[in-house]
Backbone as CSV, one residue per row, in Angstrom:
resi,resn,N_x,N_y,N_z,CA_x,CA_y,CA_z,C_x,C_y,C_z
1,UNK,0.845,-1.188,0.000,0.000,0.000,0.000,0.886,1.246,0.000
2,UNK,0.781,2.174,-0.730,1.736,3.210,-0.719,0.992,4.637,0.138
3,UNK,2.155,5.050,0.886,1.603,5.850,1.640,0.827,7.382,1.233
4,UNK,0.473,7.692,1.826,-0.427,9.104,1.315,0.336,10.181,0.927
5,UNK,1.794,10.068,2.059,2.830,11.248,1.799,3.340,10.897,0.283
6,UNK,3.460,9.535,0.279,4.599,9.535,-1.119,3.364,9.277,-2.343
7,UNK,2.289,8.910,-2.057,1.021,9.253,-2.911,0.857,10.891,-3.718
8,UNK,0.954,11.573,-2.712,0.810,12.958,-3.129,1.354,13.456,-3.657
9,UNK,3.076,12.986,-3.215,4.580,13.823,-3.931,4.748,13.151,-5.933
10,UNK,3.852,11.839,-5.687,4.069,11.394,-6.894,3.034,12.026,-8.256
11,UNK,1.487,12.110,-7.355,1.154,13.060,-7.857,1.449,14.116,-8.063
12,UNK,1.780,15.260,-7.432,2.598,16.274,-8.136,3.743,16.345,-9.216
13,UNK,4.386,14.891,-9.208,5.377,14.148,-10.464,4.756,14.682,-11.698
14,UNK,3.315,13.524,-11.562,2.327,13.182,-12.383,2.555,14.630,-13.153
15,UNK,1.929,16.066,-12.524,1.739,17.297,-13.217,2.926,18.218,-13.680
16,UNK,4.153,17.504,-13.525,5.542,18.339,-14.199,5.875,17.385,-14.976
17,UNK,5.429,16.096,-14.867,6.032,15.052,-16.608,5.049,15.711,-17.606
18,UNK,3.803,15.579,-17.259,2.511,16.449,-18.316,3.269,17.657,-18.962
19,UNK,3.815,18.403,-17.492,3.833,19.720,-18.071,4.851,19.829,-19.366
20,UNK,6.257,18.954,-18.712,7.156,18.757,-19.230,6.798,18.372,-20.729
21,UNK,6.055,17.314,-20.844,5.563,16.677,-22.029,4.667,18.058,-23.216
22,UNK,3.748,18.421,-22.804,3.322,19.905,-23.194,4.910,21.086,-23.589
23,UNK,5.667,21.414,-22.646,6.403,22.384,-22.685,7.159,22.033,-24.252
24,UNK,7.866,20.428,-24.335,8.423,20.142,-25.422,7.655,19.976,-27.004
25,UNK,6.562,19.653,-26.330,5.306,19.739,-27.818,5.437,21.220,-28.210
26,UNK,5.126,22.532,-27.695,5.066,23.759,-27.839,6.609,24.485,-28.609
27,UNK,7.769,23.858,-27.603,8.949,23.942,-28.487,8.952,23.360,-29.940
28,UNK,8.516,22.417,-30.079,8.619,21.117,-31.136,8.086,22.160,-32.534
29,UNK,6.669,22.300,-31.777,5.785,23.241,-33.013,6.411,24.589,-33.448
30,UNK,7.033,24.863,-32.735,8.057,26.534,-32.644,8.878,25.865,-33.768
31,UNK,10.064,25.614,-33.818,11.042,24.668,-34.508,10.495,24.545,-35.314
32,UNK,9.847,23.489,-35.259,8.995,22.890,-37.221,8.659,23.923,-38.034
33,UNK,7.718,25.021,-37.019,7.041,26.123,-38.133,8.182,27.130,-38.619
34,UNK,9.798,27.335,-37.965,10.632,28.523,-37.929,11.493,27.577,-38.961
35,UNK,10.993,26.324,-39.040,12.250,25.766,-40.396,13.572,24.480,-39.689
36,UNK,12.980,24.249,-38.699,14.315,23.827,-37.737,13.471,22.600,-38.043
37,UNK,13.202,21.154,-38.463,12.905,20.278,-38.721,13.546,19.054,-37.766
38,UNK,14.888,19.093,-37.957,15.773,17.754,-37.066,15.235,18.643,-35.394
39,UNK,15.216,19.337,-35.396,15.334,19.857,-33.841,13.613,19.159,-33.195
40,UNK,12.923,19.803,-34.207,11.675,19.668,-34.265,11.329,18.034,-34.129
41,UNK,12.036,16.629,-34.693,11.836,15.731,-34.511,12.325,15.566,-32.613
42,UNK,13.512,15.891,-32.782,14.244,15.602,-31.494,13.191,15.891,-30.267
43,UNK,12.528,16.881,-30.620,11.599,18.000,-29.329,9.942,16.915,-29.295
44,UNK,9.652,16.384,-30.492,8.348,15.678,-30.630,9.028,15.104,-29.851
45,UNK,10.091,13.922,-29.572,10.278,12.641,-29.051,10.267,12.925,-27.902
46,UNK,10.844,14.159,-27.666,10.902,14.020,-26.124,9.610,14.423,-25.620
47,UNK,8.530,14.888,-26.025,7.500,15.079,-25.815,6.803,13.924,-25.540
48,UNK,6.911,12.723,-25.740,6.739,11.554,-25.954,7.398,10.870,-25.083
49,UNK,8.684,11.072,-24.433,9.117,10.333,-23.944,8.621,11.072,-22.386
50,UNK,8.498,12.357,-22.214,7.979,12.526,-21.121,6.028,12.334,-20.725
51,UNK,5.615,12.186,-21.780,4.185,11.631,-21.160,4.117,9.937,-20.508
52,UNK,5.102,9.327,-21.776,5.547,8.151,-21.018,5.826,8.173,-19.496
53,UNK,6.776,9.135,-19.010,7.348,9.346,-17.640,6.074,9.309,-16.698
54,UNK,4.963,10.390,-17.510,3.787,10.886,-16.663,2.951,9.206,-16.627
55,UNK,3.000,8.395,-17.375,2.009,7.720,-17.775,2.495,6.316,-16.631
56,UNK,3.860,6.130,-16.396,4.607,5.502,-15.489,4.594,5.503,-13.981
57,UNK,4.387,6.725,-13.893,3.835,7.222,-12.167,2.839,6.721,-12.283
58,UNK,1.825,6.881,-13.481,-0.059,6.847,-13.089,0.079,5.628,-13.008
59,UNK,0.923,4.887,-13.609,0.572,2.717,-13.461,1.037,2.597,-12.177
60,UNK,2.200,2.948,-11.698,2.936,3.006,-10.089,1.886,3.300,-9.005
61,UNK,1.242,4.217,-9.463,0.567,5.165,-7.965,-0.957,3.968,-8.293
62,UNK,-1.289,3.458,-9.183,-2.201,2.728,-9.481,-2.274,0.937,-8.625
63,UNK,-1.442,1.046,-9.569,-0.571,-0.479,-9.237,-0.372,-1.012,-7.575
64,UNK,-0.070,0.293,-6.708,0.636,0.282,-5.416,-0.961,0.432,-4.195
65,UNK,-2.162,0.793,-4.462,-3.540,0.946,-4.042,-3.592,2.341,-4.086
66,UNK,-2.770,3.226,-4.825,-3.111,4.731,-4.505,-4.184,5.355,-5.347
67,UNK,-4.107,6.684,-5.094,-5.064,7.326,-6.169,-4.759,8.175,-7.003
68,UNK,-4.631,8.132,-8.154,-4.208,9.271,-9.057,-5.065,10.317,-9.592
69,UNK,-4.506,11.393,-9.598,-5.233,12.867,-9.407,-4.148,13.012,-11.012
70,UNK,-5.684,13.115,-12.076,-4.615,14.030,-13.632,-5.333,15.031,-13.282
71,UNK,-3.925,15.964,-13.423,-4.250,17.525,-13.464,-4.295,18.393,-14.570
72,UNK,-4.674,19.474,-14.413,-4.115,20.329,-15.660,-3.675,20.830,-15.908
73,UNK,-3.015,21.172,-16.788,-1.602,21.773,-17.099,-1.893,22.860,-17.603
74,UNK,-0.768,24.177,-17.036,-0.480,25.133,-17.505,0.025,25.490,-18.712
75,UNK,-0.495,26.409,-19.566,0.151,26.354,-20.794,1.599,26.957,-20.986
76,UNK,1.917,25.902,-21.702,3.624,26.538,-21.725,3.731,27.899,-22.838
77,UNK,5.005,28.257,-22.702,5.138,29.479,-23.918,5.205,29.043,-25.135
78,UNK,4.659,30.035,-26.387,4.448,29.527,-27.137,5.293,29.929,-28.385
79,UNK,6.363,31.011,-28.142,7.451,31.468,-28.813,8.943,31.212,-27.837
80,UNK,9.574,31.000,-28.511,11.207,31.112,-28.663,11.925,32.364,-28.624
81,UNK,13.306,32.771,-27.909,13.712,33.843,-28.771,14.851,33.271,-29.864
82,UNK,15.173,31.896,-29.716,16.308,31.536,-30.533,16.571,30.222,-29.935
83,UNK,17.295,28.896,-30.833,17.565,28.275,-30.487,18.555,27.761,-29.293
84,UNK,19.321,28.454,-28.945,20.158,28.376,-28.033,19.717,28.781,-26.735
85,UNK,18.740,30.023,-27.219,18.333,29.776,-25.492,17.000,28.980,-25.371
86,UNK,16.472,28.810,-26.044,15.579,27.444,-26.155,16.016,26.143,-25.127
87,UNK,17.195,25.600,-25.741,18.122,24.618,-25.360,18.732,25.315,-23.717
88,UNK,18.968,26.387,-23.082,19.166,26.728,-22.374,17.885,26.552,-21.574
89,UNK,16.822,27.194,-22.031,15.362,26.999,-21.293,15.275,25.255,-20.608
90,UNK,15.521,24.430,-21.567,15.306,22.788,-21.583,16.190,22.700,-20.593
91,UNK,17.427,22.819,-20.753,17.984,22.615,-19.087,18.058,22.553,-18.241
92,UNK,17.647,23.916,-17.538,17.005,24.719,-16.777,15.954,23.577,-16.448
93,UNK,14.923,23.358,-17.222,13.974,22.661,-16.943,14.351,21.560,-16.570
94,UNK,15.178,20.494,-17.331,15.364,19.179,-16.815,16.354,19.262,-15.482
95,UNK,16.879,20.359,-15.049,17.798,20.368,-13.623,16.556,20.519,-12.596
96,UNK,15.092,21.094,-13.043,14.281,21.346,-12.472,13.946,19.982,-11.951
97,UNK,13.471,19.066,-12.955,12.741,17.611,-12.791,13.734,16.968,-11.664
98,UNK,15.178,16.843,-12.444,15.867,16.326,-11.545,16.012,16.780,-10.220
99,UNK,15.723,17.721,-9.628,15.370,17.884,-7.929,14.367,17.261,-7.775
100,UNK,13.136,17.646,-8.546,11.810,17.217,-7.913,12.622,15.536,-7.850
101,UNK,12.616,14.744,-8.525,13.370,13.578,-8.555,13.865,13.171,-7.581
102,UNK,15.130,13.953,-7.278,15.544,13.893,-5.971,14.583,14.270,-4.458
103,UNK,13.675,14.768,-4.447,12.932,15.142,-3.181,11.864,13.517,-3.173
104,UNK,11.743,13.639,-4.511,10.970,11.931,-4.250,11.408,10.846,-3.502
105,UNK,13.220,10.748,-3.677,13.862,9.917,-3.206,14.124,10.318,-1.973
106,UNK,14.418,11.718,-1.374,14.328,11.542,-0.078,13.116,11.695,0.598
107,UNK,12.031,11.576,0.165,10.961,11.784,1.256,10.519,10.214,0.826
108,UNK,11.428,8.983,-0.073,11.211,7.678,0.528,11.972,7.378,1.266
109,UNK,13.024,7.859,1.672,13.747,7.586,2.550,13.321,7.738,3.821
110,UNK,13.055,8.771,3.783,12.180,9.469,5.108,11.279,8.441,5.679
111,UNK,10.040,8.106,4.385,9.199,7.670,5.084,9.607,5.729,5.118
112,UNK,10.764,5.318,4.737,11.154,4.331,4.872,9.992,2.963,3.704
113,UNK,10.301,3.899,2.745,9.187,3.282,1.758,10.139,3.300,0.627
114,UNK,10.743,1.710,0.809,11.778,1.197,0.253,11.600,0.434,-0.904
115,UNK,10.065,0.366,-1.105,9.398,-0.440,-2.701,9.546,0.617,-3.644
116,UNK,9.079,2.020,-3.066,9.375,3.337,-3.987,10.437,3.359,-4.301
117,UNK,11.602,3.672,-3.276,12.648,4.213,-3.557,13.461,3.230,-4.269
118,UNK,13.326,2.114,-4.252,13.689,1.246,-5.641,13.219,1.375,-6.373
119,UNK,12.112,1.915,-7.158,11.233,2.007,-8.606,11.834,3.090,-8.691
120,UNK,11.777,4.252,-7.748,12.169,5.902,-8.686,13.726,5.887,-9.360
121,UNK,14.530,4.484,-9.063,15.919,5.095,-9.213,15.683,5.092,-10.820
122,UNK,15.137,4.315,-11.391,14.958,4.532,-12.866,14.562,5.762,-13.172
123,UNK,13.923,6.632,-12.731,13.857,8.174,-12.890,15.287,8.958,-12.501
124,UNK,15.427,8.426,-11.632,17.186,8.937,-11.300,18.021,9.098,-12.254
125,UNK,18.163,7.361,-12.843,19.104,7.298,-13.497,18.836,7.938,-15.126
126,UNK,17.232,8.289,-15.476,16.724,8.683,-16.529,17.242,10.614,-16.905
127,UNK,16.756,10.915,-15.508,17.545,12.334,-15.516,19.055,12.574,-15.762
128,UNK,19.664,11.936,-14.976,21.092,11.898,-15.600,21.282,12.136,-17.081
129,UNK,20.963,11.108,-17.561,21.015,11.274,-19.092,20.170,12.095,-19.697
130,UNK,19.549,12.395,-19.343,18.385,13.866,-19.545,19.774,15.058,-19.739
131,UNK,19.801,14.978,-18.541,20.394,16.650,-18.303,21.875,16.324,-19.457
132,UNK,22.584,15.047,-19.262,23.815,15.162,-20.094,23.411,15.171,-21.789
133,UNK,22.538,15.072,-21.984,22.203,15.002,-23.335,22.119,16.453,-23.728
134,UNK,21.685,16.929,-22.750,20.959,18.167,-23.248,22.447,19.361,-22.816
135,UNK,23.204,18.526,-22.115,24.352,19.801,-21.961,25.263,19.203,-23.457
136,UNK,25.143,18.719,-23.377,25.778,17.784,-25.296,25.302,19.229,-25.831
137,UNK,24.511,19.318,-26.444,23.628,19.845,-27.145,23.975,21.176,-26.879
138,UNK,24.174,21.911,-25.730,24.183,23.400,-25.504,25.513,23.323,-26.172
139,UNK,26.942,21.972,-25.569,28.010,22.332,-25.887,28.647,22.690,-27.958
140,UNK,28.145,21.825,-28.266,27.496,21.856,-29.438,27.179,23.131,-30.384
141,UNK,25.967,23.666,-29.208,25.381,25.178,-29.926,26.690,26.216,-29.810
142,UNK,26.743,25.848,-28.530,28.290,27.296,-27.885,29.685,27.014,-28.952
143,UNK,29.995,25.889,-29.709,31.127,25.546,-30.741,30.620,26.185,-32.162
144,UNK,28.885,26.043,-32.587,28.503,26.195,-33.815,28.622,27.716,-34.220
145,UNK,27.658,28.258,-32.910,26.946,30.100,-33.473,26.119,29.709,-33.775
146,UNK,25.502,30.508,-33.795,24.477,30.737,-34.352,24.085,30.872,-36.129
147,UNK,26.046,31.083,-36.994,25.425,31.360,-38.341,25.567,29.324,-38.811
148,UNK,25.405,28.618,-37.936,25.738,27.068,-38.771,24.359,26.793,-38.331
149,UNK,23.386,26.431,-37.938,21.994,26.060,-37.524,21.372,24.969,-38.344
150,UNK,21.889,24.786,-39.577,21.482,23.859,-40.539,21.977,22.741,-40.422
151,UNK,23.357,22.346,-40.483,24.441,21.760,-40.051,23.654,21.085,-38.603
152,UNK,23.564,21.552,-37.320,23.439,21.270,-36.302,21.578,20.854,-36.496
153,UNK,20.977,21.311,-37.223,19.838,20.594,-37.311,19.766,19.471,-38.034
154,UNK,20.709,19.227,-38.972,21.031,17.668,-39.131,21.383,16.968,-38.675
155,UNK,22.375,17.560,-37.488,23.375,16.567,-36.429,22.174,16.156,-35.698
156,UNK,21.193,16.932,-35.029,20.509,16.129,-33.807,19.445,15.529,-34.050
157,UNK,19.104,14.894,-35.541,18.556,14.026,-35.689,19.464,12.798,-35.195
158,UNK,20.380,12.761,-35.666,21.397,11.341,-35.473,21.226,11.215,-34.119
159,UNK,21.335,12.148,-32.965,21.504,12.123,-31.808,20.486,11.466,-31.210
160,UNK,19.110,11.996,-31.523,18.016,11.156,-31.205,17.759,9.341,-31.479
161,UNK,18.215,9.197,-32.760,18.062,7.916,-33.458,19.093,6.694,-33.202
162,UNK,19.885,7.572,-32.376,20.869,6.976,-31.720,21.389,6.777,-30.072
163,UNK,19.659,7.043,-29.673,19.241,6.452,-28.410,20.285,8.018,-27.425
164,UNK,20.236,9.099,-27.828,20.792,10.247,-26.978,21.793,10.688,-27.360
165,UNK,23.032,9.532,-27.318,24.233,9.567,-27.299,25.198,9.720,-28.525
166,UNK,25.808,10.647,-29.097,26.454,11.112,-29.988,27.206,10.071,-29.944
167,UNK,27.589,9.983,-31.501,29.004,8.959,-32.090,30.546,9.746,-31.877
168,UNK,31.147,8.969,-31.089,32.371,9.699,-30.732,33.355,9.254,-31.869
């Protein structure tokens, strides 16, 4: 039976994978319509890969006798000022998840709810590669400029199709 404290904290999960999932759809559509196509695939997937995230708590908090609360999501922004800080924005954001992440894991610790805190490490270990992918990517932008954008919107198709991780 999962407790009410770690019931609740997961629900609140539940409404920043959504959001998360939304925030990257809104980027995705920005991109596609401004001409950025590879970026635009990269941004659908992850849009995708974070409702998955959301959709993973709801089987967990399900699965365990809890109750799941879908919320609604705030609308994300719906312009860019540029790709780079776009990719700066995404960061930002996924360093965000990764605390909430981390507060999950210590308030199983806390509450000594050791079935959780073995299921979330896969979120653990998911952020990691979240955030390093995405500092790939800034490092990337900070080598290109801004006048190569074409170039680098071809590169991060490969990046995606190749499970994150650039060919060294």
């Amino acid at each position: 039976m999962l407790l009410k404290k770690i019931e609740n904290i997961l629900n609140d999960q539940i409404e920043k994978e959504g959001y998360s999932s939304n925030l990257y759809l809104a980027m995705a559509s920005w991109a596609e319509v401004n001409g950025y196509a590879g970026i635009a695939v990269w941004l659908y997937t992850q849009a995708e890969e974070e409702k998955e995230h959301m959709l993973k708590i709801i089987h967990y908090i399900n699965e365990r006798g809890g109750h799941v609360i879908v919320p609604a999501f705030k609308q994300p922004p719906k312009e860019q000022k540029n790709i780079k800080n776009m990719f700066e924005e995404i960061f930002k954001h996924e360093q965000y998840i990764s605390d909430s992440i981390n507060q999950i894991v210590a308030a199983t610790i806390e509450e000594k709810d050791y079935t959780t805190q073995s299921w979330i490490q896969w979120f653990v270990t998911e952020q990691i590669e979240e955030e390093a992918q995405v500092s790939e990517i800034l490092d990337k932008l900070n080598l290109l400029g801004e006048n190569n954008l074409y170039l680098f919107d071809r590169d991060i198709i490969a990046m995606r199709k190749s499970g994150g991780e650039s060919e060294k």
